[in-house]
Residue frames as a rotation matrix with the C-alpha (Angstrom) as fourth column:
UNK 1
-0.169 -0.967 -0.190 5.56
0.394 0.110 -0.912 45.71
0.903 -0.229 0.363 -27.86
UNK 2
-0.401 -0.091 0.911 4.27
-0.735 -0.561 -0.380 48.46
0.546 -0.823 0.158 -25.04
UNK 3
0.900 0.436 0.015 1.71
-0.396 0.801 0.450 44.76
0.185 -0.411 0.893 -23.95
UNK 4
0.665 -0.543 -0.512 4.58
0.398 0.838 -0.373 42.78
0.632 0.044 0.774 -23.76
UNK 5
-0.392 -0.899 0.196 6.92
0.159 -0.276 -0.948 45.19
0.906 -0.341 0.251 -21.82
UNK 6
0.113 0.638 0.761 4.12
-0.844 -0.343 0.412 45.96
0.524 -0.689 0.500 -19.10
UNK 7
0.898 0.259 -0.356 3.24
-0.099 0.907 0.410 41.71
0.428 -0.333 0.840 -18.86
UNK 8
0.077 -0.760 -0.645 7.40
0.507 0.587 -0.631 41.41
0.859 -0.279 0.430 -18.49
UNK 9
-0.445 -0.330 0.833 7.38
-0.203 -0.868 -0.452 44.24
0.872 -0.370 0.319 -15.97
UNK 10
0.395 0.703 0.591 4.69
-0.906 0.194 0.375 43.05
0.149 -0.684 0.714 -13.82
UNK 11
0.839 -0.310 -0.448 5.91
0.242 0.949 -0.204 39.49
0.488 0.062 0.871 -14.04
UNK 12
-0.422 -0.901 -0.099 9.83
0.433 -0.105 -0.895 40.94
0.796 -0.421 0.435 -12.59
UNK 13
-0.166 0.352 0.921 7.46
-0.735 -0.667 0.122 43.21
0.657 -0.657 0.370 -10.19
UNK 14
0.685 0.687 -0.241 5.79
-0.495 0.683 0.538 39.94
0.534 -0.249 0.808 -9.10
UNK 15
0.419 -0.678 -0.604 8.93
0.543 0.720 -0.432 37.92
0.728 -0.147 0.670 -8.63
UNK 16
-0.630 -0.566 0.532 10.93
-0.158 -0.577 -0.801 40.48
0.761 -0.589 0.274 -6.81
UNK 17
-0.053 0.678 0.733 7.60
-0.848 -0.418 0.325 41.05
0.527 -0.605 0.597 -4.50
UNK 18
0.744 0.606 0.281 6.46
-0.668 0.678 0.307 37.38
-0.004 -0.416 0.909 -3.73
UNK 19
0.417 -0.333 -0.846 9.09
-0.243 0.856 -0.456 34.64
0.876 0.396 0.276 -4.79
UNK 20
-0.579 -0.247 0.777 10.33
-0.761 -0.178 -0.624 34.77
0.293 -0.952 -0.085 -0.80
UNK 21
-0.349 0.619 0.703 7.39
-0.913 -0.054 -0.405 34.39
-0.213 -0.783 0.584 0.09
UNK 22
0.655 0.385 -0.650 6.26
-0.665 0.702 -0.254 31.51
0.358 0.599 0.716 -2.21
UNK 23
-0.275 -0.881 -0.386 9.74
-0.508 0.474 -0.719 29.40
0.816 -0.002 -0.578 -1.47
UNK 24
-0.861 -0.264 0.434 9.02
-0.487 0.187 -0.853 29.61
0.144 -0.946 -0.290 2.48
UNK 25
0.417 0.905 0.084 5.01
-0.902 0.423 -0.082 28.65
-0.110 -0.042 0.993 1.68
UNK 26
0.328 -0.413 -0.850 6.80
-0.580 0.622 -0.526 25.54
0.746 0.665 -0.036 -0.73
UNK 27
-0.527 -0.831 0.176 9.19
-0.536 0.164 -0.828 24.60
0.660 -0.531 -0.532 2.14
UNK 28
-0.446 0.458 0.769 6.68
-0.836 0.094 -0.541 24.15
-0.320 -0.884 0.340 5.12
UNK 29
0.585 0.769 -0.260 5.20
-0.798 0.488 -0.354 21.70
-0.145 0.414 0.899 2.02
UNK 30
0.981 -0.008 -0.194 7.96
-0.084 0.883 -0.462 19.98
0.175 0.470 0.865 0.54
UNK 31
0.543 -0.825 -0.154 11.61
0.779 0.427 0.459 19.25
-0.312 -0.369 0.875 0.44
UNK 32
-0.051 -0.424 -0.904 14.05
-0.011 -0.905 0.425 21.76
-0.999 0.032 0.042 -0.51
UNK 33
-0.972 -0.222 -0.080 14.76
-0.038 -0.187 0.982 20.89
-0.233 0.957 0.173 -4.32
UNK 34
-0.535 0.760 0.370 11.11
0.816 0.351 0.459 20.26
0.219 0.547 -0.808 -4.52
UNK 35
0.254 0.419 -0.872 10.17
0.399 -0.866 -0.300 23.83
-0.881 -0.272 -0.387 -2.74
UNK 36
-0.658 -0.632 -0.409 12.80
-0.189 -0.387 0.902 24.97
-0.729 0.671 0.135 -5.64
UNK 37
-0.898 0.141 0.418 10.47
0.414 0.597 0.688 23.18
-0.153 0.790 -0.594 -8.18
UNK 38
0.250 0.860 -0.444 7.14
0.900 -0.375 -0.220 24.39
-0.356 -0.345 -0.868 -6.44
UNK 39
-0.096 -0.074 -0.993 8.28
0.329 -0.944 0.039 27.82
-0.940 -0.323 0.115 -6.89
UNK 40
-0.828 -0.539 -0.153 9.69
-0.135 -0.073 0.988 27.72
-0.544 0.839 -0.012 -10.52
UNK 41
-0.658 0.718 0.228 6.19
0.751 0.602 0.272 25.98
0.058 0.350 -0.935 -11.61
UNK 42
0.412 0.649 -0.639 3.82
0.689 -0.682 -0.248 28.57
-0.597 -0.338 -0.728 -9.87
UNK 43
-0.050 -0.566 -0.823 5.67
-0.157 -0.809 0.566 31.08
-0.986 0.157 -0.048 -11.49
UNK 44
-0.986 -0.017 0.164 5.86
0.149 0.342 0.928 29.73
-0.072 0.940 -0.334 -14.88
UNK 45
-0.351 0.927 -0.135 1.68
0.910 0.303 -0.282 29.42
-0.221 -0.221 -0.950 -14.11
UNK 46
0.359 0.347 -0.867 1.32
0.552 -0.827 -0.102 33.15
-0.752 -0.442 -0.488 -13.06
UNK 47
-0.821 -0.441 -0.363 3.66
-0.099 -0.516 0.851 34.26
-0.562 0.734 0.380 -16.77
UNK 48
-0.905 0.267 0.332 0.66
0.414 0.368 0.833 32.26
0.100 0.891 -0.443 -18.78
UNK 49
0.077 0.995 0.063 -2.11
0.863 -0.098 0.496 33.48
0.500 0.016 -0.866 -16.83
UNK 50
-0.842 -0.477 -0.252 -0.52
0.539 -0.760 -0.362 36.88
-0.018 -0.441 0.897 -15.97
UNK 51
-0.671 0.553 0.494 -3.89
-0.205 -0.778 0.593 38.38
0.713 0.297 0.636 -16.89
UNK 52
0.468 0.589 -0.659 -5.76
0.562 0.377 0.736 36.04
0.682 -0.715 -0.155 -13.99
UNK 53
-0.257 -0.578 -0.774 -3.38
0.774 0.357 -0.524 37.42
0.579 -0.734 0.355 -11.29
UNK 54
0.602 0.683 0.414 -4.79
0.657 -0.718 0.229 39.93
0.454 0.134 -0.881 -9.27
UNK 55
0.332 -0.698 0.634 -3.49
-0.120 -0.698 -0.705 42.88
0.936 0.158 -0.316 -7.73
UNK 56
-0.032 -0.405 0.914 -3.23
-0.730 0.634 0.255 41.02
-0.682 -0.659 -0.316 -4.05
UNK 57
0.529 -0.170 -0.832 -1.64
-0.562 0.665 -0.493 38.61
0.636 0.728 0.256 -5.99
UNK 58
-0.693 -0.717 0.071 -0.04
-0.641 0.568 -0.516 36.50
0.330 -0.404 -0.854 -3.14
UNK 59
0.043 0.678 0.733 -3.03
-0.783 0.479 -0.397 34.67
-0.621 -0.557 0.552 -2.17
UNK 60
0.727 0.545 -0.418 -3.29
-0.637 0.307 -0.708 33.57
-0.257 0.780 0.570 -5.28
UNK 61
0.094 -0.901 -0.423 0.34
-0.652 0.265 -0.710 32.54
0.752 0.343 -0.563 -5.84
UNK 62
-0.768 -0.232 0.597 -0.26
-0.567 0.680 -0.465 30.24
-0.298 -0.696 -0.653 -2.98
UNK 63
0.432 0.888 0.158 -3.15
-0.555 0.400 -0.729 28.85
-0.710 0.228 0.666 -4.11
UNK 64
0.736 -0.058 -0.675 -1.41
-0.626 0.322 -0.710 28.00
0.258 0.945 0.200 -7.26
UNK 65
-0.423 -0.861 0.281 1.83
-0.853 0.274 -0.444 26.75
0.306 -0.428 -0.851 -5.29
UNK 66
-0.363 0.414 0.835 -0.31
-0.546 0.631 -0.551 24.45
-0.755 -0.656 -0.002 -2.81
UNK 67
0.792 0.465 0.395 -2.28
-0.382 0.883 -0.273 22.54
-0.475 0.065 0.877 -6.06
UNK 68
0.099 -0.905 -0.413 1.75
-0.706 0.229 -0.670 22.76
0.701 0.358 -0.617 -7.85
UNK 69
-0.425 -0.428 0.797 2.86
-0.905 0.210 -0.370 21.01
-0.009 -0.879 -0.477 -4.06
UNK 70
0.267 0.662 0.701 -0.37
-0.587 0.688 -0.427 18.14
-0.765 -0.297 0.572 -3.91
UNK 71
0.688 0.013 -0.726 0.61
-0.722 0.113 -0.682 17.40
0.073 0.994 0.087 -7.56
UNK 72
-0.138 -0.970 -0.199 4.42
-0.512 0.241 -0.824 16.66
0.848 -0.012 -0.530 -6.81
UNK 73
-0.319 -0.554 0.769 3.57
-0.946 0.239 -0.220 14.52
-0.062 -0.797 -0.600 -3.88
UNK 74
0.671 0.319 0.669 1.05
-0.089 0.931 -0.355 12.24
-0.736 0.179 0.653 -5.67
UNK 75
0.866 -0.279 -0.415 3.43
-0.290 0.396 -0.871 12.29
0.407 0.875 0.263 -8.96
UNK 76
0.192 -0.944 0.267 7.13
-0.971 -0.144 0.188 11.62
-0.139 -0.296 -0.945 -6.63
UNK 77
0.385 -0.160 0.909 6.52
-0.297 0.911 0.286 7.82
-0.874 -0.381 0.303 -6.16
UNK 78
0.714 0.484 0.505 6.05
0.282 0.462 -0.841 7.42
-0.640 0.743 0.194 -9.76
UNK 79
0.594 -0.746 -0.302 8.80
-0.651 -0.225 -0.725 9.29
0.473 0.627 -0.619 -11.07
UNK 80
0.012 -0.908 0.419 11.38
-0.976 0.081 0.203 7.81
-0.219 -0.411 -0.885 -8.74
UNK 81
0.206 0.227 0.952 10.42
-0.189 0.964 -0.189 4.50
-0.960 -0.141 0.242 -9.83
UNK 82
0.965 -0.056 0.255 10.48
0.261 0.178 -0.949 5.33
0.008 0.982 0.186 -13.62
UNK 83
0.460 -0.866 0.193 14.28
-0.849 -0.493 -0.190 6.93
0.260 -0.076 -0.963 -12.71
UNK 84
-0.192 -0.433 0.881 15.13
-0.559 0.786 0.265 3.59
-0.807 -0.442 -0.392 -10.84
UNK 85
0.414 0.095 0.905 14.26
0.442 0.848 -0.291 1.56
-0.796 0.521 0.310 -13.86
UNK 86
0.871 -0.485 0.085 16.07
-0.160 -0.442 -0.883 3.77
0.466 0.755 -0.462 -16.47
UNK 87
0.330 -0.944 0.016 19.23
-0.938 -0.330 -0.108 3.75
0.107 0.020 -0.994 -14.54
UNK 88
0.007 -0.382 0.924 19.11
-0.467 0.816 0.340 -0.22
-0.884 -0.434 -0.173 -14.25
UNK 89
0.811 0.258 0.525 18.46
0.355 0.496 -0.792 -0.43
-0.465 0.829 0.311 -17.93
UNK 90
0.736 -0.673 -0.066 21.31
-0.576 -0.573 -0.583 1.96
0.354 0.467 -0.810 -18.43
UNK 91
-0.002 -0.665 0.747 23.78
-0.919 0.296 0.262 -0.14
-0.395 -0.686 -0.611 -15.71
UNK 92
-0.419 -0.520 0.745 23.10
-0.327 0.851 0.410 -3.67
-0.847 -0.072 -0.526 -17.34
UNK 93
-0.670 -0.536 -0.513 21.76
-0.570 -0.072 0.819 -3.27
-0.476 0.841 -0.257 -20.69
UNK 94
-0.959 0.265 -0.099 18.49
0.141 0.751 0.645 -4.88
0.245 0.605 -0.758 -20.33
UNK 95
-0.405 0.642 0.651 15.34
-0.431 -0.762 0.483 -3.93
0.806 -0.085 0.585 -20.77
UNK 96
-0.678 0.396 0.619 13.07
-0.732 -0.290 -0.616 -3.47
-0.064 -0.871 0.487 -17.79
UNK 97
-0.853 0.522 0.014 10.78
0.519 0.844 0.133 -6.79
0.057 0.121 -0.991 -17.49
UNK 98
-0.321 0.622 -0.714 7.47
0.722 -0.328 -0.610 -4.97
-0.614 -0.711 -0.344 -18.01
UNK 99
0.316 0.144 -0.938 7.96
-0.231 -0.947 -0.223 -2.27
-0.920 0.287 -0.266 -20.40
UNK 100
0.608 -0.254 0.753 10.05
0.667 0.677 -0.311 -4.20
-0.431 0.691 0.581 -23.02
UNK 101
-0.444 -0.896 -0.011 12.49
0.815 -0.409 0.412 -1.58
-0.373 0.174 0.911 -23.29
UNK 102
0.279 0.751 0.598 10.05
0.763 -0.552 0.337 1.45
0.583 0.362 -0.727 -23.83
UNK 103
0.668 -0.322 -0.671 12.20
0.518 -0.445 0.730 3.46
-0.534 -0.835 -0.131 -21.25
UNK 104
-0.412 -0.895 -0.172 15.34
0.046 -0.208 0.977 3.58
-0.910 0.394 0.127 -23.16
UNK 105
-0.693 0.377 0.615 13.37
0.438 -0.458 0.774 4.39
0.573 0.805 0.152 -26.73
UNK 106
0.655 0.754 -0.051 11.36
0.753 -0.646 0.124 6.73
0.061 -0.120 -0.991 -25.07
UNK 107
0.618 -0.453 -0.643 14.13
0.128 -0.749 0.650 8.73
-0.776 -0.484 -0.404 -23.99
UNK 108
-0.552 -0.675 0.490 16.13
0.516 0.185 0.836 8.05
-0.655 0.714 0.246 -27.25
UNK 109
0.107 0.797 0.595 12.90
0.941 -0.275 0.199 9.69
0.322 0.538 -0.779 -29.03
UNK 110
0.896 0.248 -0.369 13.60
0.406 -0.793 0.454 13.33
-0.180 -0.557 -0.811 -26.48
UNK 111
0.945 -0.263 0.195 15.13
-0.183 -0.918 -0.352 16.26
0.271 0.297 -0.916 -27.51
UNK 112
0.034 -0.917 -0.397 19.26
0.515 0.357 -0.779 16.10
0.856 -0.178 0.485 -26.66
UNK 113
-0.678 -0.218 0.702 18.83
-0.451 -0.631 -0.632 18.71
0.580 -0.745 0.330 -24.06
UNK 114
0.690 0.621 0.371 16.08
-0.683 0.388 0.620 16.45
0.241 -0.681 0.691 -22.21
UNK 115
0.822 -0.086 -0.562 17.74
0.188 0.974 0.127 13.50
0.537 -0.210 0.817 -22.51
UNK 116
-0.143 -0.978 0.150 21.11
-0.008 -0.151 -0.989 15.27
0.990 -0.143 0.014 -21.15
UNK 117
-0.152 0.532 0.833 19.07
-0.740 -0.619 0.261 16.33
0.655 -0.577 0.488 -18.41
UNK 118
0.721 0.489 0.491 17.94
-0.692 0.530 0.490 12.91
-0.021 -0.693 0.721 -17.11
UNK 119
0.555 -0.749 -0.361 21.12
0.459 0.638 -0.618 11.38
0.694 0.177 0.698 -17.65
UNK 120
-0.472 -0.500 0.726 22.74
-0.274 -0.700 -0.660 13.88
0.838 -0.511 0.193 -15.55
UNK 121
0.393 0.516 0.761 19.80
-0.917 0.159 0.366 13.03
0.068 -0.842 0.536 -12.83
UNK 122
0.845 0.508 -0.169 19.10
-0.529 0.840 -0.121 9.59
0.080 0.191 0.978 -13.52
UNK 123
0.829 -0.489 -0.271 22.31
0.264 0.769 -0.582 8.04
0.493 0.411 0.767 -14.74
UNK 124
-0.150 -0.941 0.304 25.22
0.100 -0.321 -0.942 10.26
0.984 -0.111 0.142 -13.55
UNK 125
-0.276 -0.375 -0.885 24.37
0.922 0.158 -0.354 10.26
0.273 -0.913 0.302 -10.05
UNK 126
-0.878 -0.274 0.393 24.17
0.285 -0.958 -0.031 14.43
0.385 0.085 0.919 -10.07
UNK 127
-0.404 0.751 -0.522 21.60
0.570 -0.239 -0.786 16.40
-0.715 -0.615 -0.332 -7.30
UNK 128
0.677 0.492 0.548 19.48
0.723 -0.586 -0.366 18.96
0.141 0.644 -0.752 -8.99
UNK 129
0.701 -0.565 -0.436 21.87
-0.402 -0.817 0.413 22.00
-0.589 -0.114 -0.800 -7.66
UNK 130
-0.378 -0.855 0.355 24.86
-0.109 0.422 0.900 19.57
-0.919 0.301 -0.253 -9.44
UNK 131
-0.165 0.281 0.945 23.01
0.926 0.374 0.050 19.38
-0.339 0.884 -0.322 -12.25
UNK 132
0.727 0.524 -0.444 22.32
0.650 -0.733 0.200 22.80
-0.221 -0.434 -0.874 -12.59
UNK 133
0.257 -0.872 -0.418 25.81
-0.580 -0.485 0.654 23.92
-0.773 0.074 -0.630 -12.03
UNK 134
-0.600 -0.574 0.557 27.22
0.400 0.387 0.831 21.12
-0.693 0.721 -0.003 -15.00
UNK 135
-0.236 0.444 0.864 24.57
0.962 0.229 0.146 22.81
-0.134 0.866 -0.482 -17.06
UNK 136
-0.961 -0.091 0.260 25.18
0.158 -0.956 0.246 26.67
0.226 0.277 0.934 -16.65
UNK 137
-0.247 0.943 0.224 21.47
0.105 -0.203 0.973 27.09
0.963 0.264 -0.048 -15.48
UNK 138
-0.595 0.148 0.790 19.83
-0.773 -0.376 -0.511 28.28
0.222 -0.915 0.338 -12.27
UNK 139
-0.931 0.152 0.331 17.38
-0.059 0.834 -0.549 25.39
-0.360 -0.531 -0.767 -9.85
UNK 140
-0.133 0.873 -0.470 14.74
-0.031 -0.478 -0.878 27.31
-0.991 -0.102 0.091 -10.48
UNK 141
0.140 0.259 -0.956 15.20
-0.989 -0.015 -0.149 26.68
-0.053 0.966 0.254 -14.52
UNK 142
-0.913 -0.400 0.078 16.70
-0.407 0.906 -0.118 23.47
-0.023 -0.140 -0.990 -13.92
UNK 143
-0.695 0.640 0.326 13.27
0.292 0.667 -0.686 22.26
-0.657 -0.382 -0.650 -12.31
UNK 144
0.571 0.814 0.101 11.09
-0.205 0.260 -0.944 23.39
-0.795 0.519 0.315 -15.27
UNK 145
0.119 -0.094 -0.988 12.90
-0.946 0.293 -0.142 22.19
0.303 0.951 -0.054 -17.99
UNK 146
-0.987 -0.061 -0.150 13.25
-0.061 0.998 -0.011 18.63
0.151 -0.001 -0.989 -16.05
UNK 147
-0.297 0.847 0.441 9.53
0.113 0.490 -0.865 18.77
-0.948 -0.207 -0.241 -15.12
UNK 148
0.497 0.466 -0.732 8.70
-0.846 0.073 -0.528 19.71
-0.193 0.882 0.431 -19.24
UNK 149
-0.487 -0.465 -0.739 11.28
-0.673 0.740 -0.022 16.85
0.557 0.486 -0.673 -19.92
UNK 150
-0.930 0.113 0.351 9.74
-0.088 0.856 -0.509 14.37
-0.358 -0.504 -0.786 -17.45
UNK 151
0.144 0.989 0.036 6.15
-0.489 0.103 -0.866 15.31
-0.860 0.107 0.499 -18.96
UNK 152
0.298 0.064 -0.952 7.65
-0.955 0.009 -0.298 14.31
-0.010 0.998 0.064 -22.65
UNK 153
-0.721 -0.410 -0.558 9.12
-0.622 0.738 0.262 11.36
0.304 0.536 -0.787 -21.87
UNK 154
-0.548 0.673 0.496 5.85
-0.379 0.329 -0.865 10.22
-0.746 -0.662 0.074 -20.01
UNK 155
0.484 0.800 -0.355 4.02
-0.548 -0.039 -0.835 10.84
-0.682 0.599 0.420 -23.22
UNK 156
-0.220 -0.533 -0.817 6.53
-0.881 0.468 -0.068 8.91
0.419 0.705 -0.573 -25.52
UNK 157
-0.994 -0.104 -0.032 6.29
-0.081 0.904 -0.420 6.00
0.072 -0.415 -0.907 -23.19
UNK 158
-0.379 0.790 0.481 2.52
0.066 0.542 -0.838 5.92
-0.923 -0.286 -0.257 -23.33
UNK 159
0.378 0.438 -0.816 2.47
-0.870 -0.134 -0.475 6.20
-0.317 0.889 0.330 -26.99
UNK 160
-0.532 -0.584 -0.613 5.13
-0.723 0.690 -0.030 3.56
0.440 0.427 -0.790 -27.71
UNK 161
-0.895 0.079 0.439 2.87
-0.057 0.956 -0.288 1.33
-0.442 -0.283 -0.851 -25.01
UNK 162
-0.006 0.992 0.124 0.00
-0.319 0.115 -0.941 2.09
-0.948 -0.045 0.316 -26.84
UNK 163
-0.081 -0.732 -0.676 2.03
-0.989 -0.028 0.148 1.12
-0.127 0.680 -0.722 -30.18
UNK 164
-0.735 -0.606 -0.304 2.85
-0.558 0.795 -0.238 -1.87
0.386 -0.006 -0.923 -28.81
UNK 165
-0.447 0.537 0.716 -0.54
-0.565 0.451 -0.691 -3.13
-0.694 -0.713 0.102 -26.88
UNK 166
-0.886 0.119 0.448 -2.11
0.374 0.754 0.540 -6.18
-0.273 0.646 -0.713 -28.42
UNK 167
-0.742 0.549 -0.385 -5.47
-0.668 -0.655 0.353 -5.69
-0.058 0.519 0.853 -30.61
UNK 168
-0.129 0.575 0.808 -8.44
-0.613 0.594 -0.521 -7.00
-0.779 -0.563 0.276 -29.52
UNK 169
-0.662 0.180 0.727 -9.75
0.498 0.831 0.247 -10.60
-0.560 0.525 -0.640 -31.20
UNK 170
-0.613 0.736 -0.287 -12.24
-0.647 -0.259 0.717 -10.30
0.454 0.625 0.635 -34.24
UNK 171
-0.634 0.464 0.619 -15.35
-0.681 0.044 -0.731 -11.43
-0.366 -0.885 0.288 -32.62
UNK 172
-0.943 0.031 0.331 -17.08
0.157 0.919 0.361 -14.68
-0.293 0.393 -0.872 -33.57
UNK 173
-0.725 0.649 0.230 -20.24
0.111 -0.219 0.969 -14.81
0.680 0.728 0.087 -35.72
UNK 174
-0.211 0.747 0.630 -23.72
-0.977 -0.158 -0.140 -14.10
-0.005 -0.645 0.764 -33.74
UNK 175
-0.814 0.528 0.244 -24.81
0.280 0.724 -0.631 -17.32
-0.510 -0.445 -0.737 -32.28
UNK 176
-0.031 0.861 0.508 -27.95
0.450 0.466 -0.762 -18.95
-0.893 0.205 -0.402 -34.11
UNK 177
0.727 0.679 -0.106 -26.88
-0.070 -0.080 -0.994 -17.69
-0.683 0.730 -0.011 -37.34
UNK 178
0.632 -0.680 0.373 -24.81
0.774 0.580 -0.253 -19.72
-0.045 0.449 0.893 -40.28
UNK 179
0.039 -0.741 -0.670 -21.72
0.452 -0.585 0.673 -17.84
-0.891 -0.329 0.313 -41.03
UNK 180
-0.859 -0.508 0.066 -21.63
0.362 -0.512 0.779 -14.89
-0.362 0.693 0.623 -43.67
UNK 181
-0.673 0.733 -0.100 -25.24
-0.560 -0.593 -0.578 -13.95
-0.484 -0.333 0.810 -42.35
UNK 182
-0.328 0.594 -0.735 -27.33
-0.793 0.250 0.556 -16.61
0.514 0.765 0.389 -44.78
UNK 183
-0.707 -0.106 -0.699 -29.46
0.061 0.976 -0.209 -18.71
0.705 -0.190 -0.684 -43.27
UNK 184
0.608 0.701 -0.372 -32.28
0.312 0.220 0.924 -19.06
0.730 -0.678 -0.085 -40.15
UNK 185
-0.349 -0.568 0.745 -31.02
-0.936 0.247 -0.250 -18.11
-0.042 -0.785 -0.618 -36.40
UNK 186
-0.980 -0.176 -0.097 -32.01
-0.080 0.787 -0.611 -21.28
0.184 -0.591 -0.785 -34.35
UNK 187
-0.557 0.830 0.038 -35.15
-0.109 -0.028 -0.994 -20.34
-0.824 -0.557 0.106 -33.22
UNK 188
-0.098 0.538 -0.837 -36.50
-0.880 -0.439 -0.179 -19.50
-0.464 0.720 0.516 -36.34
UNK 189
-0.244 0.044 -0.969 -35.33
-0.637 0.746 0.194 -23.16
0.731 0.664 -0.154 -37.68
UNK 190
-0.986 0.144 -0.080 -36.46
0.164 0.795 -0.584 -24.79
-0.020 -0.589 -0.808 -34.76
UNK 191
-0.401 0.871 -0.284 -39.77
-0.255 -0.403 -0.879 -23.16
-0.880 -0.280 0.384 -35.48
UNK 192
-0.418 -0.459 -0.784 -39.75
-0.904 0.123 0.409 -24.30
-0.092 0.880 -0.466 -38.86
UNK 193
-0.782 -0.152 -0.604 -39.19
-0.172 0.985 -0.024 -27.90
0.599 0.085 -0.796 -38.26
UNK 194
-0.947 0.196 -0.256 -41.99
0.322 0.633 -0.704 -28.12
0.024 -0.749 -0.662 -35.31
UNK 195
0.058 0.997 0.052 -44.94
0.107 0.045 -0.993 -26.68
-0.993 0.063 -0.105 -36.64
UNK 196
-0.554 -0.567 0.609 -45.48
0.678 0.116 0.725 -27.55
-0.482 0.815 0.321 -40.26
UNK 197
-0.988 -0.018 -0.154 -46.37
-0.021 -0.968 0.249 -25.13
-0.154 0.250 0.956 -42.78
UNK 198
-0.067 0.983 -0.170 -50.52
-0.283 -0.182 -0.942 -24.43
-0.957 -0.015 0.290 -42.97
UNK 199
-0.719 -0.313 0.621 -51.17
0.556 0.277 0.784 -26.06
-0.417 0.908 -0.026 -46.80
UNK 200
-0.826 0.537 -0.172 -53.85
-0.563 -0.795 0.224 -24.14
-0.016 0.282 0.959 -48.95
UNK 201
-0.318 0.552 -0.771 -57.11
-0.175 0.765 0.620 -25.54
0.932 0.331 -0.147 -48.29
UNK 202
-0.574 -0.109 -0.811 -56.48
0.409 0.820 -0.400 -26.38
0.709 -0.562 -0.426 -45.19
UNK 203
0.357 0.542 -0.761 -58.42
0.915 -0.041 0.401 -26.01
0.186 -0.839 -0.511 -41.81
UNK 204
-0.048 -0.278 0.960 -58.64
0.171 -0.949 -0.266 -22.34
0.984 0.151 0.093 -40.73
């Protein structure tokens, strides 16, 4: 218990000290709700690896922020695209040419509090602060429980396509030999047939 009150102490010490600072690093990087995300993340980082952090611990919290930032700008296209094809499968009831409806049962497969989440994003129209406020929860929680929900429904959707992917052909006997392995290859029976067999007796 006295480990655990120290780790939470230091951890509220941390926040109080740096999370400023971290936001305005975030900002200069990304958009606002994504600075909001950047922050929440790094943080979440610095709780698991509270023993890595040192005692000039802001370097570090930027460090961790800046690969949290590179992340979210190579992963943004990709979500907004998987959001833009969930809310047209919601709007007209058919699946996504491509996926075969692996959107809408992926998300049907996630927790009720995920799926509220991206419905609230995705479907209802609702910013992250609006989403947030219909869900009694600060931005800063908001954005990790939608980035753990956006990692789960990733992984449903690459299990269900890996479910669904066709299975390779059974491959065809080996060339030059009969089927069910009996028999000469080719060569061997073309050797055979063109030099006949030495008889006993015969010239040495």
């Amino acid at each position: 218990m006295g480990d655990d009150a120290a780790g939470e102490e230091r951890f509220d010490r941390l926040w109080r000290e740096h999370a400023a600072a971290v936001l305005a690093y975030a900002r200069r990087r990304v958009d606002g709700e994504q600075a909001d995300e950047v922050v929440a993340e790094t943080f979440v980082i610095a709780w698991r690896r509270l023993g890595d952090v040192p005692e000039a611990a802001r370097p570090w919290l930027f460090g961790v922020a800046r690969k949290v930032a590179a992340n979210l700008r190579r992963s943004e296209r990709r979500r907004d695209a998987l959001h833009d094809r969930l809310a047209r499968e919601q709007r007209t009831g058919v699946p996504e040419t491509g996926d075969d409806g692996r959107a809408g049962r992926a998300l049907a497969e996630l927790p009720a509090d995920d799926r509220e989440l991206l419905m609230l994003l995705a479907w209802d129209g609702l910013s992250r602060p609006e989403a947030a406020a219909a869900l009694g929860c600060s931005r800063a929680t908001l954005a990790v429980r939608l980035h753990r929900a956006r990692q789960r429904l990733r992984t449903a959707m690459k299990r269900l396509a890996d479910d669904t992917a066709p299975r390779p052909a059974t491959p065809p006997p080996t060339a030059g030999r009969a089927v069910g392995g009996a028999g000469p290859t080719v060569p061997e029976a073309r050797s055979a047939a063109t030099f006949p067999a030495t008889t006993p007796g015969g010239p040495r």
